[in-house]
BAROLUM-793004 format. One record per residue (C-alpha): x negated, y negated, z. Coordinates in Angstrom, 3 decimals, m for minus. Layout:
<sites>
xx;yy;zz
X;Y;Z;
...
</sites>
This chain:
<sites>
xx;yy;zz
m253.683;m228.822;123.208;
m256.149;m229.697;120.300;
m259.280;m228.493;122.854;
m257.346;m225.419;123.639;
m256.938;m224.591;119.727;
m260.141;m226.094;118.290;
m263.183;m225.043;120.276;
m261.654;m221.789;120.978;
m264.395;m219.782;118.987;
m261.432;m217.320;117.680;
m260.204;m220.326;115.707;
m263.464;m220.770;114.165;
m261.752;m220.778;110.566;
m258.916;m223.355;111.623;
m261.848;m225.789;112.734;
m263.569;m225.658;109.509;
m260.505;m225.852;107.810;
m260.045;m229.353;109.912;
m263.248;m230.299;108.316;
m262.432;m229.581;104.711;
m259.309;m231.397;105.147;
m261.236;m234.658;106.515;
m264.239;m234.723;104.819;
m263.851;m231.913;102.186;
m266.533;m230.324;102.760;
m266.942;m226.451;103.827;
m268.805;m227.135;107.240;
m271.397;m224.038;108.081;
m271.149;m224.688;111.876;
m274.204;m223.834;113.715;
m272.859;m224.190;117.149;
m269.878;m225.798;119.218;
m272.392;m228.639;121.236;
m271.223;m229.510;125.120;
m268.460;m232.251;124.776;
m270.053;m234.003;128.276;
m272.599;m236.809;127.077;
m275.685;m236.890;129.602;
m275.515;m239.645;132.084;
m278.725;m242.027;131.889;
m277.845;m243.659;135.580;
m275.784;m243.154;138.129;
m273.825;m246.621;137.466;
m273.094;m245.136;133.992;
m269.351;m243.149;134.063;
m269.122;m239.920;131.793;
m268.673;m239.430;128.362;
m266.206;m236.553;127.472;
m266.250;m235.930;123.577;
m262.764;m233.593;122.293;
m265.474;m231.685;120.024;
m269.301;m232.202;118.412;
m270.218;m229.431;116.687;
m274.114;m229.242;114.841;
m273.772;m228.019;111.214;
m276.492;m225.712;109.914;
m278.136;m228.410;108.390;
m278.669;m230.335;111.709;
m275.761;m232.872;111.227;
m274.120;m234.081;114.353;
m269.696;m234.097;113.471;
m267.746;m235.888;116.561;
m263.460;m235.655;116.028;
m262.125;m237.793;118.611;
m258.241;m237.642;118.691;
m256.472;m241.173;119.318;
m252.986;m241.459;120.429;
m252.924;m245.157;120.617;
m253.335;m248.344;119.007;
m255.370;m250.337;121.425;
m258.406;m252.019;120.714;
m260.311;m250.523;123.301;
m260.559;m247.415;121.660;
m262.610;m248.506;118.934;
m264.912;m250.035;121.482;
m264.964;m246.511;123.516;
m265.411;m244.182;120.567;
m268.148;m246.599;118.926;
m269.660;m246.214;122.898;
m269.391;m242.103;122.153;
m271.129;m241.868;119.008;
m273.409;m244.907;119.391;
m274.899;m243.061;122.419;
m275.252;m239.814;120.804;
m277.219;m241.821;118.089;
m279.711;m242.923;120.811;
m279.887;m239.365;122.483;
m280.853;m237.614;119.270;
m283.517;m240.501;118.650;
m284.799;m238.951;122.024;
m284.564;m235.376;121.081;
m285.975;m235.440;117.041;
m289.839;m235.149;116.440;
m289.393;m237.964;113.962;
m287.709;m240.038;111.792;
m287.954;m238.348;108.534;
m285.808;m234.982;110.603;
m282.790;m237.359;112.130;
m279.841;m235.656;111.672;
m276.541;m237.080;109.711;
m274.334;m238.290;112.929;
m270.672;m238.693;111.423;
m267.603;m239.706;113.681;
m264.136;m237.995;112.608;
m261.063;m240.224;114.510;
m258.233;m238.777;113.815;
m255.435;m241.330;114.813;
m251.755;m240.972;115.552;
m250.330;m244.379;115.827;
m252.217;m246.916;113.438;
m249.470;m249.167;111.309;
m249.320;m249.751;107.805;
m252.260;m251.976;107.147;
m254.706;m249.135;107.827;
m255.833;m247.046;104.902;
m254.993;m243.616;104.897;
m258.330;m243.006;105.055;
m261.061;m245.720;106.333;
m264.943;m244.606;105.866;
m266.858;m247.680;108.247;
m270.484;m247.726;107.636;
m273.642;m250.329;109.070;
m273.567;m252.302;106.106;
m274.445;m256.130;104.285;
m270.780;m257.287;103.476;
m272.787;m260.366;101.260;
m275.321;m257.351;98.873;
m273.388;m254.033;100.161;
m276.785;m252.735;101.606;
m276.946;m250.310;103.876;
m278.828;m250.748;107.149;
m278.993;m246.583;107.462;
m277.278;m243.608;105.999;
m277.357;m241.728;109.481;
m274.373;m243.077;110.643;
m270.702;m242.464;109.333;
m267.159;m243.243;111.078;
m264.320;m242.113;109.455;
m260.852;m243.121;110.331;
m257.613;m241.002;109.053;
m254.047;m242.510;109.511;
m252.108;m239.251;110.248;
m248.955;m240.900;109.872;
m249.580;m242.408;106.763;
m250.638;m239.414;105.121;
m247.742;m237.570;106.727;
m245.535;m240.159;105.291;
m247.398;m240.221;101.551;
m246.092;m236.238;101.198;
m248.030;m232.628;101.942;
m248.840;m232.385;98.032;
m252.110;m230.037;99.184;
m253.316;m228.169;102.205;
m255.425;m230.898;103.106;
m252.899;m233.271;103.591;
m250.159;m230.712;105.132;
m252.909;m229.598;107.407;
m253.397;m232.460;108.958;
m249.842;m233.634;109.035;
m249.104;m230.646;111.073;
m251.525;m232.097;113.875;
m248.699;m234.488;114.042;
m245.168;m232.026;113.944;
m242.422;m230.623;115.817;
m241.717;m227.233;115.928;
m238.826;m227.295;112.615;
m241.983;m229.772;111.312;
m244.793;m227.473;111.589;
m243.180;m224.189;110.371;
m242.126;m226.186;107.169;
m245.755;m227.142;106.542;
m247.426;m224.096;107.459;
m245.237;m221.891;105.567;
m247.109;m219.796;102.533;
m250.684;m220.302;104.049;
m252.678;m217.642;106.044;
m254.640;m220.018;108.289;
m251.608;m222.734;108.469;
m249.210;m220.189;110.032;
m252.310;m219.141;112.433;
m251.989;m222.931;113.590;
m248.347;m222.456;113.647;
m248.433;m219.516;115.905;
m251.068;m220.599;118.176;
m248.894;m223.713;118.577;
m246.004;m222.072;119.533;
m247.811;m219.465;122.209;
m249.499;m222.608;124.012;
m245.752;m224.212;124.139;
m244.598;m220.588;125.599;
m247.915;m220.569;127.721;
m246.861;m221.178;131.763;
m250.452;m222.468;132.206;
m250.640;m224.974;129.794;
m246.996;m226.100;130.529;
m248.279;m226.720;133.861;
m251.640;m228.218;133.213;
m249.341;m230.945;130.642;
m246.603;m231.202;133.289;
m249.941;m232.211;135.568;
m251.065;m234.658;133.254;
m247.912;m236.368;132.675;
m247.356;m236.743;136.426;
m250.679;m238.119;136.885;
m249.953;m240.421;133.954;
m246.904;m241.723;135.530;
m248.357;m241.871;138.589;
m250.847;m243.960;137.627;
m248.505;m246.607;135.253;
m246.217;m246.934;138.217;
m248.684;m248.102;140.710;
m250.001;m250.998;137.960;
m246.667;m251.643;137.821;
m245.376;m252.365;141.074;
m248.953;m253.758;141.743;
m248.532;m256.451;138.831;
m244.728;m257.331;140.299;
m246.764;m258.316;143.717;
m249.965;m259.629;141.531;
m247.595;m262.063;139.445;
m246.163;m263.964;142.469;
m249.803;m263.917;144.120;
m251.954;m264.974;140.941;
m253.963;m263.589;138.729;
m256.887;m262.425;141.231;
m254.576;m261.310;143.738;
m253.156;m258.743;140.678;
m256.177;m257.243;140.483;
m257.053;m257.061;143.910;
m253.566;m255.473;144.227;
m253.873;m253.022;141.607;
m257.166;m251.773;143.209;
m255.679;m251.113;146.215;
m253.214;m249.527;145.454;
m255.126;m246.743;143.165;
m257.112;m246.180;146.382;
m254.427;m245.311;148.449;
m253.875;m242.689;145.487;
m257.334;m241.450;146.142;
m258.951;m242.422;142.479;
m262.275;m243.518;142.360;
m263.994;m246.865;141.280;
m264.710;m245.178;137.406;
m260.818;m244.078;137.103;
m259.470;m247.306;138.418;
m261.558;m249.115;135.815;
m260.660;m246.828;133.130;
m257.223;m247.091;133.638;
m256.644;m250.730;134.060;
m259.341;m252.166;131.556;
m260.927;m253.558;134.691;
m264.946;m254.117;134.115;
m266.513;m251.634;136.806;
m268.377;m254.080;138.143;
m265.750;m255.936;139.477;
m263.903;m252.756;140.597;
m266.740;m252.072;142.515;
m266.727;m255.600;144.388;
m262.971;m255.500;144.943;
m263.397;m252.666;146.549;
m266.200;m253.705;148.895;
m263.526;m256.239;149.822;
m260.733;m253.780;150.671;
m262.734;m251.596;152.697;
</sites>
């Protein structure tokens, strides 16, 4: 849904309105960048950004969209823009032309003791020096800005990200591009394709958790090696691959791959 309304290039205007409301800052977008990050080796699995976009100025702005708590996805997104970093060391003609490469997370489920906003930079906690200004990651705690009030656009903006439909018409109400979100909103819900492609995705989801599921019963009783070993197998009967079993259980690939050198 947020791919559907944000890199379609109609809704050019809602996606720099997502940027003022982040950073505030009027963003003159050069170009919508491919959301695929190369692959440097075949043992490495893709990279799929939700949107990079290069400002006029060269600066690189990643929004990655996080629906969970989990540790791991500070790990994966620091993986996203980390490598990014070391692809546009290979692309500039030198150091004095790097661009600005700023990470936008824009999380739905962080609790209480998370800012509503949290700006993380390479820095000396002991002399608060910097060890470059190239890199930014910003963090925003959509449901604790929801919950603070939508005193400005900024703030109802984003809090409509996070609505149901009596929600979202309450916020959007008395704003041009704010009832554009609204209405795009509601068409996608109305939209047979998209209902489908979700419906998919769900199914796949649940899919998925039930096999680790019934796996883990069997693992528990077996030990801990014999989970895994379980798990594996049971994905393969599904027909998923050695980089979606890992990314779904948390599994290193490595040892995904060995497991399933055993199986076969």
């Amino acid at each position: 849904m947020f791919k559907a309304i944000f890199l379609n290039p109609d809704n050019r205007d809602l996606l720099k309105l997502l940027f003022k409301s982040t950073l505030n800052k009027d963003l003159d977008i050069e170009k919508i960048l491919p959301s695929e990050i190369p692959k440097h080796s075949i043992h490495i699995k893709g990279k799929v950004l939700d949107v990079i976009v290069r400002d006029k100025e060269r600066s690189i702005y990643n929004i990655e969209v996080n629906l969970t708590n989990d540790d791991y996805i500070r790990i994966r997104n620091a993986a996203y823009i980390f490598t990014k970093f070391g692809d546009e060391v290979k692309e500039s003609e030198n150091y004095d032309n790097f661009p600005n490469i700023i990470q936008i997370n824009l999380s739905f489920a962080l609790n209480k003791k998370y800012p509503e906003i949290g700006k993380y930079e390479l820095i000396d906690k002991r002399n608060g020096k910097k060890f470059t200004d190239k890199l930014q990651i910003y963090e925003f705690n959509i449901a604790k800005i929801k919950q603070k009030g939508c005193n400005n656009i900024s703030s109802r903006f984003l809090s409509a990200l996070d609505a149901d439909k009596e929600e979202l018409s309450l916020l959007c109400r008395g704003n041009e591009e704010t009832e554009k979100l609204e209405k795009i909103v509601n068409d996608l819900n109305n939209d047979e394709e998209m209902i489908q492609f979700l419906s998919t995705e769900k199914e796949e989801e649940l899919i998925i958790n039930t096999i680790k599921s019934r796996s883990e019963k069997q693992g528990i009783i077996k030990g801990e090696k014999n989970k895994e070993f379980s798990i594996i197998q049971n994905m393969l009967k599904q027909g998923l691959d050695a980089n979606l079993i890992s990314e779904y259980t948390g599994i290193a690939l490595e040892k995904v791959e060995e497991i399933i050198k055993k199986v076969k």
